[in-house]
MARLO-84488 format. One record per residue (C-alpha): residue number from 1; residue in three letters; x, y, z. Coordinates in Angstrom, 1 decimal. Layout:
N
(kelum NUM,"ala",(X,Y,Z))
...
END
This chain:
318
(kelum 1,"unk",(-6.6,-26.4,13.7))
(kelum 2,"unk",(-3.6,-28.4,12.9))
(kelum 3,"unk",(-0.6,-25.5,12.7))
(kelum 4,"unk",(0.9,-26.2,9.5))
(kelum 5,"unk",(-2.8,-25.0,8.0))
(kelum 6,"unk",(-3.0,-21.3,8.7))
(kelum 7,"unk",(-6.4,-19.3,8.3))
(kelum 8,"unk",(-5.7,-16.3,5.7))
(kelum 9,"unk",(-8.4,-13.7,6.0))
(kelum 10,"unk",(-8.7,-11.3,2.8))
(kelum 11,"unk",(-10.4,-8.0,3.6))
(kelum 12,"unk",(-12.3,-6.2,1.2))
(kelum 13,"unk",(-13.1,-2.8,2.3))
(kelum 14,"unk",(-15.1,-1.4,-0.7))
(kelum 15,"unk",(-16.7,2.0,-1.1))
(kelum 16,"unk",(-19.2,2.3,-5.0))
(kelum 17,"unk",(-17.2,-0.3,-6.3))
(kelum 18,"unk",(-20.4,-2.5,-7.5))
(kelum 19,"unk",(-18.8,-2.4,-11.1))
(kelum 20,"unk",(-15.5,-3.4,-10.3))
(kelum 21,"unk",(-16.6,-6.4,-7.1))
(kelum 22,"unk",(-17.5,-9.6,-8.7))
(kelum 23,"unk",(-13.7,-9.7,-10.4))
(kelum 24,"unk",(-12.4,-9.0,-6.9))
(kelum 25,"unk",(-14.3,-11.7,-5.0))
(kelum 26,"unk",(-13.9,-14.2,-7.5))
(kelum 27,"unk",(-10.0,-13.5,-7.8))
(kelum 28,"unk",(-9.9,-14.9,-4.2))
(kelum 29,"unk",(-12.8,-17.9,-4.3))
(kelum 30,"unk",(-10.5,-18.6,-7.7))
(kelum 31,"unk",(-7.4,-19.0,-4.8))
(kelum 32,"unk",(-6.0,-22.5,-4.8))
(kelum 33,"unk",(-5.5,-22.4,-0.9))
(kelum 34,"unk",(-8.8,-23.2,0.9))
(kelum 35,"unk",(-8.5,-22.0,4.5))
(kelum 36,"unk",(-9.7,-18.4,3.7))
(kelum 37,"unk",(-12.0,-16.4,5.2))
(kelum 38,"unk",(-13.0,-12.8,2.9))
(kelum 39,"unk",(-14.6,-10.4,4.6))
(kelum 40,"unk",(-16.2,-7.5,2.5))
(kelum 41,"unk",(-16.4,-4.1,4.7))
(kelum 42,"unk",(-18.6,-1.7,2.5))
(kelum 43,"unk",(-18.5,1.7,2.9))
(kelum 44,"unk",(-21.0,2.3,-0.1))
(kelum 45,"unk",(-23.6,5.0,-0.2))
(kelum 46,"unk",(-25.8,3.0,-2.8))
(kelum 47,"unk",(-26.8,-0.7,-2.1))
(kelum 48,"unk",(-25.6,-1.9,-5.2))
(kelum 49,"unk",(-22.6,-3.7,-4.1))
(kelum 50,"unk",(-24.7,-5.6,-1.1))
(kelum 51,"unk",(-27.2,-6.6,-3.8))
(kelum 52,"unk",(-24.3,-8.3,-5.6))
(kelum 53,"unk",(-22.6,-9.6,-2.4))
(kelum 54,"unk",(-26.3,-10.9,-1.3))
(kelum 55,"unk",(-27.2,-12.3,-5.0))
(kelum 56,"unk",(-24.0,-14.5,-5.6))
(kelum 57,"unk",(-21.6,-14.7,-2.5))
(kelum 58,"unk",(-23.2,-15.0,0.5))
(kelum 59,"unk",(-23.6,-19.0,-0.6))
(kelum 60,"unk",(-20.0,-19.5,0.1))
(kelum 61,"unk",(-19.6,-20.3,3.7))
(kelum 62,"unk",(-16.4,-18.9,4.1))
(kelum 63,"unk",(-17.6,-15.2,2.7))
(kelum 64,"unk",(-18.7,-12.6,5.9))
(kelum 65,"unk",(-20.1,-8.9,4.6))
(kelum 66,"unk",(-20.7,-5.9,6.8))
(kelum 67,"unk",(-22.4,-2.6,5.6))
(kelum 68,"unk",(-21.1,-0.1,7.1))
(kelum 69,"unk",(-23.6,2.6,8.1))
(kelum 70,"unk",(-22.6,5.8,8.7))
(kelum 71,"unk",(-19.3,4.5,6.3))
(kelum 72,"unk",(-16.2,4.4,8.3))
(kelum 73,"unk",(-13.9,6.1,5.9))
(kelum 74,"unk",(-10.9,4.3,3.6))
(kelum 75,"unk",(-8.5,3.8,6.6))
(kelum 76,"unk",(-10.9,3.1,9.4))
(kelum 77,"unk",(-12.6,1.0,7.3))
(kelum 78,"unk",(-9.0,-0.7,7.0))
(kelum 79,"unk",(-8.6,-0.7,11.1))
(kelum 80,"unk",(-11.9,-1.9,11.6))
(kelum 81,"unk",(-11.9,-4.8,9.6))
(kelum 82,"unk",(-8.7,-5.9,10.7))
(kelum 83,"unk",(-9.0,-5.0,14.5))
(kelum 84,"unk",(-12.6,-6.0,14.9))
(kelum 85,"unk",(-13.7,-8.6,12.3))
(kelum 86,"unk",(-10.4,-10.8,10.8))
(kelum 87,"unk",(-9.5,-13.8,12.5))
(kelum 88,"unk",(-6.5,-15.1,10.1))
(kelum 89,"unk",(-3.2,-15.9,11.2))
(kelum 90,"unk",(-2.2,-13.8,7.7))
(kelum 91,"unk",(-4.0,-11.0,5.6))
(kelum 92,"unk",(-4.0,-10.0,2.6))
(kelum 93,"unk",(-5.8,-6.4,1.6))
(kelum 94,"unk",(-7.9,-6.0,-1.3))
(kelum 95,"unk",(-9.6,-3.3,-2.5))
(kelum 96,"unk",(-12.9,-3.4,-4.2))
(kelum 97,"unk",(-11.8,-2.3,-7.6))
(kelum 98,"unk",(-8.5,-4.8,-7.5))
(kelum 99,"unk",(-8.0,-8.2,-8.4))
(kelum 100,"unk",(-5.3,-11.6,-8.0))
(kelum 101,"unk",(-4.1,-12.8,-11.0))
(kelum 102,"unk",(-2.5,-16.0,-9.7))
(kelum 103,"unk",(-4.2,-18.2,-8.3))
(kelum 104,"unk",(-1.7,-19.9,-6.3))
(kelum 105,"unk",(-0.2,-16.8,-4.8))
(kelum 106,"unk",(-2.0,-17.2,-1.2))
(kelum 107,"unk",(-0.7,-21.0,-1.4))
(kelum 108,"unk",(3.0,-19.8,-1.9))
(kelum 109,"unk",(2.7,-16.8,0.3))
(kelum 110,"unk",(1.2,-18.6,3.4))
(kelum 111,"unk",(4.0,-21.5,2.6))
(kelum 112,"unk",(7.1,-18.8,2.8))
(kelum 113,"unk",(5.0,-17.2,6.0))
(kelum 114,"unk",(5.4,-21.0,7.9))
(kelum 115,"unk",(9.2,-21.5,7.1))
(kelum 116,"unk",(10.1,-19.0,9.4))
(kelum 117,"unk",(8.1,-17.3,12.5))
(kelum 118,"unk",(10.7,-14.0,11.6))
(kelum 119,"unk",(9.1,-13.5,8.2))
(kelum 120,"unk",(6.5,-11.0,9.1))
(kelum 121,"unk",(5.3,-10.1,5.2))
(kelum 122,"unk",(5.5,-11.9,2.2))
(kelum 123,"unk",(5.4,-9.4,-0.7))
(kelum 124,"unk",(4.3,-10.1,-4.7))
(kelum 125,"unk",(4.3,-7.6,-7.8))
(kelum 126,"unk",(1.3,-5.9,-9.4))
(kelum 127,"unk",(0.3,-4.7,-12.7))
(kelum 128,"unk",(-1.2,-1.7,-13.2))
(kelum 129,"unk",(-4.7,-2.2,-15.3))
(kelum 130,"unk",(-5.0,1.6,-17.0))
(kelum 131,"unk",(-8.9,1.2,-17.4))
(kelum 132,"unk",(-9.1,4.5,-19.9))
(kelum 133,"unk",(-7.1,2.9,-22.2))
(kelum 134,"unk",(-8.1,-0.4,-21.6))
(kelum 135,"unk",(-4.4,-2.3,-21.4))
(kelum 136,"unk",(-2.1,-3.0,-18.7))
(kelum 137,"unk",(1.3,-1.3,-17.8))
(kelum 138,"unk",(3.7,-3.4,-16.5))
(kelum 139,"unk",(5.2,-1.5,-13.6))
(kelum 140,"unk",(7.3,-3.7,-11.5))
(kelum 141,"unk",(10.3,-3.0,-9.8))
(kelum 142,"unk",(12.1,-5.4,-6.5))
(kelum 143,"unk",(14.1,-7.3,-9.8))
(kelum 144,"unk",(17.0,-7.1,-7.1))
(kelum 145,"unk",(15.2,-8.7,-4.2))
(kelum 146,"unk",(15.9,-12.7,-3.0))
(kelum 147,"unk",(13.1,-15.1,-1.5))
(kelum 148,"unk",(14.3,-14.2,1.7))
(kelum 149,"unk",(15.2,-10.5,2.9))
(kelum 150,"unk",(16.3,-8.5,5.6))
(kelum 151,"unk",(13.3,-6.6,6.5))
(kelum 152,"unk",(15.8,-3.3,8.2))
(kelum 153,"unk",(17.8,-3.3,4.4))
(kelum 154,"unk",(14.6,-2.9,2.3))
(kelum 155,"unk",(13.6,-0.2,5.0))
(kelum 156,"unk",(17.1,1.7,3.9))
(kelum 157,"unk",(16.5,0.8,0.0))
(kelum 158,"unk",(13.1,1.6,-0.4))
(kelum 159,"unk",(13.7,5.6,-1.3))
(kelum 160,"unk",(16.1,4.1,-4.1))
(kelum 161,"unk",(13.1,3.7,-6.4))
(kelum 162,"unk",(13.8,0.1,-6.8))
(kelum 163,"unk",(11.6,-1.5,-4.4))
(kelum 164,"unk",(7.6,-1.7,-4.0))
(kelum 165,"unk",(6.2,-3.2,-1.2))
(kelum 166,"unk",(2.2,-3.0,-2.4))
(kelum 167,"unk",(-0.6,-3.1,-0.1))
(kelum 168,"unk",(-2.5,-5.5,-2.5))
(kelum 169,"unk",(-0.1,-7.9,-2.7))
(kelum 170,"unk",(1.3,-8.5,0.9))
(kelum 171,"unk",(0.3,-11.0,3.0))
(kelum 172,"unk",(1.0,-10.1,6.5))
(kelum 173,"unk",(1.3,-11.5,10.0))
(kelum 174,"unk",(-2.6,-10.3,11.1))
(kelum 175,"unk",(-0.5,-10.4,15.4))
(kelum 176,"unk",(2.4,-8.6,14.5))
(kelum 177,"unk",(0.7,-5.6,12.6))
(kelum 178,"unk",(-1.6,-5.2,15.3))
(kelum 179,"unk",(0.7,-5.5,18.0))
(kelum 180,"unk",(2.1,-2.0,16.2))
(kelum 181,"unk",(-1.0,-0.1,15.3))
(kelum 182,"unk",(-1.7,-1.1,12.4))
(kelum 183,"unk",(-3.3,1.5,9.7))
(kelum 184,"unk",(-3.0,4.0,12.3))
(kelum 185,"unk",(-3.2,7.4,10.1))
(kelum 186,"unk",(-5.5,8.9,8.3))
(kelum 187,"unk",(-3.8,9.4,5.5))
(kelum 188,"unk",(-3.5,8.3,2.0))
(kelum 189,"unk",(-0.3,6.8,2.6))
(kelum 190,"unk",(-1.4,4.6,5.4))
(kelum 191,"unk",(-0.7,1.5,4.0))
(kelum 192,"unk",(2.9,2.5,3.3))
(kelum 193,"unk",(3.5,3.9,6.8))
(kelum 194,"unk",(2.0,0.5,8.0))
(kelum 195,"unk",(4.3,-1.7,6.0))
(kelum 196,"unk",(7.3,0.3,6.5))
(kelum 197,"unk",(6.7,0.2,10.3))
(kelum 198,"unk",(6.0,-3.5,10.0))
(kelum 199,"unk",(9.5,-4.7,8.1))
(kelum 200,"unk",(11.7,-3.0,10.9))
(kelum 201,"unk",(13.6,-6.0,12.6))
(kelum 202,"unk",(12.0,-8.5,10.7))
(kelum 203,"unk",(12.2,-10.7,7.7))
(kelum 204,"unk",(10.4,-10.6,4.5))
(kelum 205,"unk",(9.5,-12.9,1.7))
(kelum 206,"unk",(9.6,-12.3,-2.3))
(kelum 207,"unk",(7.2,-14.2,-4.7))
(kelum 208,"unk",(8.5,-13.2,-8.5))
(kelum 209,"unk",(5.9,-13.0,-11.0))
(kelum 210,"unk",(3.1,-11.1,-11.3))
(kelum 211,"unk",(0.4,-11.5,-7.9))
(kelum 212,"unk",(-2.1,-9.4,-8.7))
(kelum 213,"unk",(-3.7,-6.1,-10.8))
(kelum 214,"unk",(-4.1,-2.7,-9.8))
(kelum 215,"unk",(-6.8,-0.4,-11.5))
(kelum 216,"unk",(-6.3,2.9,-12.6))
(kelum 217,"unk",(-9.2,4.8,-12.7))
(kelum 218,"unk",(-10.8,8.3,-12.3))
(kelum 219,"unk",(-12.2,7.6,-8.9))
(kelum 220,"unk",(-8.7,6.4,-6.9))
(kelum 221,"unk",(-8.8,7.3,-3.8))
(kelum 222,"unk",(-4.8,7.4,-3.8))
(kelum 223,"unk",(-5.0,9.9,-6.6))
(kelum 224,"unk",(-6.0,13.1,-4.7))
(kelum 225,"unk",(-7.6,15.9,-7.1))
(kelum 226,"unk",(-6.7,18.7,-5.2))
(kelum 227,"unk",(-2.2,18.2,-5.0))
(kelum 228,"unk",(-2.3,19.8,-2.0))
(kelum 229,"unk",(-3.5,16.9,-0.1))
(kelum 230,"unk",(-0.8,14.9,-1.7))
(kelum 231,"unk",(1.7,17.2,0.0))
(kelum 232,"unk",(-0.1,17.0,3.5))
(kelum 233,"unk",(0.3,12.8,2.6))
(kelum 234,"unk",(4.4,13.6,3.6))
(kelum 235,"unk",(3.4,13.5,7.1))
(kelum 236,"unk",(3.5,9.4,6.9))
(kelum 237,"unk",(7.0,10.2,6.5))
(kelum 238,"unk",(7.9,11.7,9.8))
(kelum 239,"unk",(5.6,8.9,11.0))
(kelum 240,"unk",(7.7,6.5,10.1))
(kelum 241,"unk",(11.1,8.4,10.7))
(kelum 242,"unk",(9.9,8.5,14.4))
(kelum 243,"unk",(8.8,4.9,14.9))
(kelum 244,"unk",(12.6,3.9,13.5))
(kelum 245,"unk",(14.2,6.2,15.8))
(kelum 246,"unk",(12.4,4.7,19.0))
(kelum 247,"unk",(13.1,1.5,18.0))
(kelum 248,"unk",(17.1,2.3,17.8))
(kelum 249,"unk",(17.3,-0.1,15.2))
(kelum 250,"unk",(19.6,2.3,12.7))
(kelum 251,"unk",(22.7,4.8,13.4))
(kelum 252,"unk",(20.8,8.6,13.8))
(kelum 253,"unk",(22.5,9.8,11.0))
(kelum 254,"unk",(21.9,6.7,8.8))
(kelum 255,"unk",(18.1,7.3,9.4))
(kelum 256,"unk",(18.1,11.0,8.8))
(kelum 257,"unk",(19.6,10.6,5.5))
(kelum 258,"unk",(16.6,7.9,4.7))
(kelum 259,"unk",(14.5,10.3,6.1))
(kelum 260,"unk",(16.0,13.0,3.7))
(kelum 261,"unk",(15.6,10.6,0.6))
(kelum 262,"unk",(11.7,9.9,1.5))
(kelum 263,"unk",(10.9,13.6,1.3))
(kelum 264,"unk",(12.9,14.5,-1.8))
(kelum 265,"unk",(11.3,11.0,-3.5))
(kelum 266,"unk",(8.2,12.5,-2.9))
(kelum 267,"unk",(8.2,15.8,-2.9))
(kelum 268,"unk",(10.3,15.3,-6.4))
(kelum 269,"unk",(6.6,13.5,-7.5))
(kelum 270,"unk",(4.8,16.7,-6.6))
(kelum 271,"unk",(7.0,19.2,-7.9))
(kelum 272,"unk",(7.5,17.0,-11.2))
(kelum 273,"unk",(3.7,17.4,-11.6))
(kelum 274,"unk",(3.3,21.0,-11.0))
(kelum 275,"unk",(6.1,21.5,-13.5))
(kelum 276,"unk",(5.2,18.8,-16.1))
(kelum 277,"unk",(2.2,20.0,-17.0))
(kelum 278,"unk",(2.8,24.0,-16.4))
(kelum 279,"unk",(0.9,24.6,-13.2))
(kelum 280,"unk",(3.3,27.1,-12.2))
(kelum 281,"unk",(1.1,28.2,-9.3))
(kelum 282,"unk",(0.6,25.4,-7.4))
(kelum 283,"unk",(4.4,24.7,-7.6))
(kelum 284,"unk",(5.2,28.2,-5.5))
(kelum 285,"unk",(2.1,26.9,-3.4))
(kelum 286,"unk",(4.1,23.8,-2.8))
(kelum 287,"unk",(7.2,26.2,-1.9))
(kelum 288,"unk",(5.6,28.2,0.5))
(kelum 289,"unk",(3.6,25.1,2.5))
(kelum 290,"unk",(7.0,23.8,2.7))
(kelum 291,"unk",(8.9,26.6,3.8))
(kelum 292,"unk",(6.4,26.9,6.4))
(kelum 293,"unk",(6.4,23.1,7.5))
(kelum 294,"unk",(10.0,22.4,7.8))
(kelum 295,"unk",(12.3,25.9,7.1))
(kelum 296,"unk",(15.6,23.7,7.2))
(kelum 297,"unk",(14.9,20.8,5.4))
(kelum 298,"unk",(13.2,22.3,2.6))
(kelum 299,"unk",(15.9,24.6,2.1))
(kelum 300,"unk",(18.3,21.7,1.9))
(kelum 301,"unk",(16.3,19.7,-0.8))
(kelum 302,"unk",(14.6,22.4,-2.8))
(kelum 303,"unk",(17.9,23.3,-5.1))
(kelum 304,"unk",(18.4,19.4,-5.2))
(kelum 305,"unk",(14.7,19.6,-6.4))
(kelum 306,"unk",(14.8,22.1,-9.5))
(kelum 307,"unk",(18.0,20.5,-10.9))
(kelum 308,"unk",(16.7,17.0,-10.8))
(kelum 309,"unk",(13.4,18.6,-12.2))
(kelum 310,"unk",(14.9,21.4,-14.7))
(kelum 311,"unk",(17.7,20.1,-15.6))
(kelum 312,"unk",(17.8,16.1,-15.6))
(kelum 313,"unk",(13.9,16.0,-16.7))
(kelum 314,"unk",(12.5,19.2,-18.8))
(kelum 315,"unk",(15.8,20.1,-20.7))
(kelum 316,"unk",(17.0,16.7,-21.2))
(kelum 317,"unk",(20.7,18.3,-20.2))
(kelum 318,"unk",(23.4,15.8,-19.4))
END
């Protein structure tokens, strides 16, 4: 293969997402870069979505599917398909019920990815597609980020709320996330403990614009019913936190404090809920598992946590 032309393998791990696949697969086959493999990893209990795959897609040489029975599970599904059936120099994740909007976005992320061997990730925008109401929410943030960025000051930044590094939209380095674990947890966070992990002492690349759409529906996985498990999620956190620290990249108590902006970013999100709409029980559930978990740190952002909630959000006080 001549080494300016890099094979990009897009994995789509799907699980009942026959309604939602033919826009997925077709937002890649609609890709203006050719050398792409997509592999579709299908975790479905029906065979709806292999009747579709089987139908339309399997014509195109460069389209591989797998039915996974007994189903792997969201994040093994992940690992699997990237340890054991991608072959790309780069990968882009896509879930079932997702879609690319540009067309040229593999084309301009594989081009960033070949200027420099440092750039690990090249990350887009997404729009969120709110499928209830049937419109799209623009809900894009990195409007400070350059073309080029220092992967260990987007680590630092990211609690700010002003950066989003989405799983959907990041083509990645298929060696280097590997050569750490990649999708090691199983968690609903693992993408974000993945990327996070993969930026450390590396560069990454910004394409502006909008790359691709994310669906909001009743059946995201990343929206957990039960709150609870939202809270058990924070452990990507200390994942994280722990992989920074062994890699002595940041000053000890420059990390803690990211560490300390992490939890309060998130645990704000799960308080905020509790409180927003008036379920005043699960709220003192939250308090108690995290007195429990982590006495100390809890203790140090919980008064930080009912202001910001209280005081800056219900009351509207200035």
């Amino acid at each position: 293969m001549n080494e300016t032309i890099k094979y990009v393998t897009i994995m789509i791990p799907t699980f009942n997402q026959s309604k939602y696949i033919e826009q997925c697969i077709n937002s890649v086959l609609e890709q203006d870069y050719l050398n792409i493999e997509i592999i579709i990893s299908d975790d479905s209990t029906n065979n709806e979505t292999t009747q579709i795959v089987q139908d339309k897609f399997l014509v195109y040489h460069n389209v591989k599917y797998f039915r996974n029975n007994p189903p792997l599970g969201r994040v093994n599904n992940y690992h699997t398909t990237l340890y054991e059936h991608a072959s790309g120099d780069y990968v882009l994740n896509l879930d079932g019920d997702d879609w690319l909007i540009d067309s040229h976005y593999i084309s301009k992320a594989v081009k960033i990815l070949n200027s420099d061997k440092m750039i690990v990730c090249v990350i887009g925008n997404q729009i969120t597609f709110e499928e209830k109401a049937g419109k799209f929410i623009d809900t894009r943030l990195n409007k400070f980020l350059k073309p080029i960025n220092d992967g260990n000051i987007l680590f630092l930044d990211y609690p700010n709320k002003e950066i989003s590094i989405n799983h959907m939209t990041t083509v990645y380095r298929r060696i280097d996330a590997m050569a750490i674990n990649f999708y090691r947890m199983d968690t609903r966070s693992s993408d974000r403990e993945s990327l996070l992990r993969l930026i450390l002492g590396k560069k990454v690349g910004y394409i502006d614009g909008i790359a691709g759409a994310w669906r909001l529906h009743e059946k995201n996985f990343s929206l957990p019913l039960d709150k609870t498990e939202r809270y058990d999620d924070l452990k990507f956190i200390d994942s994280v936190y722990h992989f920074a620290l062994n890699k002595n990249i940041f000053d000890k108590k420059i990390l803690y404090d990211w560490y300390k902006k992490m939890k309060f970013l998130d645990l704000y999100i799960i308080f905020y809920d509790s409180v927003r709409y008036l379920k005043f029980k699960q709220f003192f559930k939250f308090h108690i598992i995290g007195f429990k978990n982590d006495k100390k740190l809890f203790l140090l952002l919980f008064p930080r946590l009912v202001k910001t909630i209280f005081v800056d959000h219900v009351f509207r006080i200035k």
